[in-house]
C-alpha positions in Angstrom: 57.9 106.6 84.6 54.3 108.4 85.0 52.2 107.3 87.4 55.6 105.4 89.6 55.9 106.3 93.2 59.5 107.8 94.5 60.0 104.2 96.2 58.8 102.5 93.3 61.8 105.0 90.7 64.1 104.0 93.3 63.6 100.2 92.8 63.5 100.1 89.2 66.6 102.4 89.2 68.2 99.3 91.4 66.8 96.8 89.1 68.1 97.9 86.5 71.4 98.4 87.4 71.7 94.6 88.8 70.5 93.8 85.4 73.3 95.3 84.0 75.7 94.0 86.6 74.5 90.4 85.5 75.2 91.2 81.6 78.2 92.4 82.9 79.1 89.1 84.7 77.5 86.8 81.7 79.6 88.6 79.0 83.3 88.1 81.4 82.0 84.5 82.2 81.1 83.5 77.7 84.1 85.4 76.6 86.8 84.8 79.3 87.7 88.0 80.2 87.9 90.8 82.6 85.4 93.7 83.1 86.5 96.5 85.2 83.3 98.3 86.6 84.5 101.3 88.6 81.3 102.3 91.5 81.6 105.7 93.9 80.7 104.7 97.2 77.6 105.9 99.0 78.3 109.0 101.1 79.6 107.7 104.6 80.7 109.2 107.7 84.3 110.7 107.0 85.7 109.0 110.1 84.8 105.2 109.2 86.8 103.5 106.8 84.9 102.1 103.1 83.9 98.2 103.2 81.8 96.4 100.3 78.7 97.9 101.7 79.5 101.0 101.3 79.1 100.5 97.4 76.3 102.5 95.5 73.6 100.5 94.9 73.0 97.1 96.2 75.1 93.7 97.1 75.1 92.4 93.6 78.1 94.3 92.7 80.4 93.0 95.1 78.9 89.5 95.2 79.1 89.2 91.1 83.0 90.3 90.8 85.8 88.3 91.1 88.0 90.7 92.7 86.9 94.2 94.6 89.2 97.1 95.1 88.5 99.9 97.4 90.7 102.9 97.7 90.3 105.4 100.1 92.2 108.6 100.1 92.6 110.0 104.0 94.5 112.7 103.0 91.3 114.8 103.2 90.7 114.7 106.0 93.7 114.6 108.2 96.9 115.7 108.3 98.5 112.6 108.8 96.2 110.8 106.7 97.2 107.9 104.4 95.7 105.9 101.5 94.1 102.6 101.7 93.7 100.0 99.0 91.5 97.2 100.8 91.6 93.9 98.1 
């Protein structure tokens, strides 16, 4: 990517991965199945619990699927912490 600013990497690298989320999405939608995509959260505060936002990358992700799971393990960070599966 000579002669791309750090912004412009950053955009392409967002691009390109909603590019792939649509492929994704087209190949479930022509062959009537499920794709499972798994995506690591961005880093977040270790006190607030994980939403859709808080996936890597953009919106497309979340607003392509037909069903989101988050899991969040609390354990970590507390000693009374629990597990979350938010659907």
């Amino acid at each position: 990517m000579m002669g791309m600013s750090d912004d412009q990497k950053h955009l392409d690298r967002f691009w390109r991965q909603d590019a792939i989320i649509q492929a994704f999405r087209q190949f479930a939608t022509r062959k009537n199945c499920h794709v499972t995509l798994v995506i690591h959260p961005r880093k977040e505060r270790e006190d607030e619990d994980l939403t859709t936002s808080s996936i890597f990358g953009g919106a497309k992700a979340s607003q392509e699927a037909d069903n989101v799971l988050i899991i969040q393990d609390r354990r970590l960070i507390s000693t009374k912490g629990k597990k979350y599966l938010q659907v």
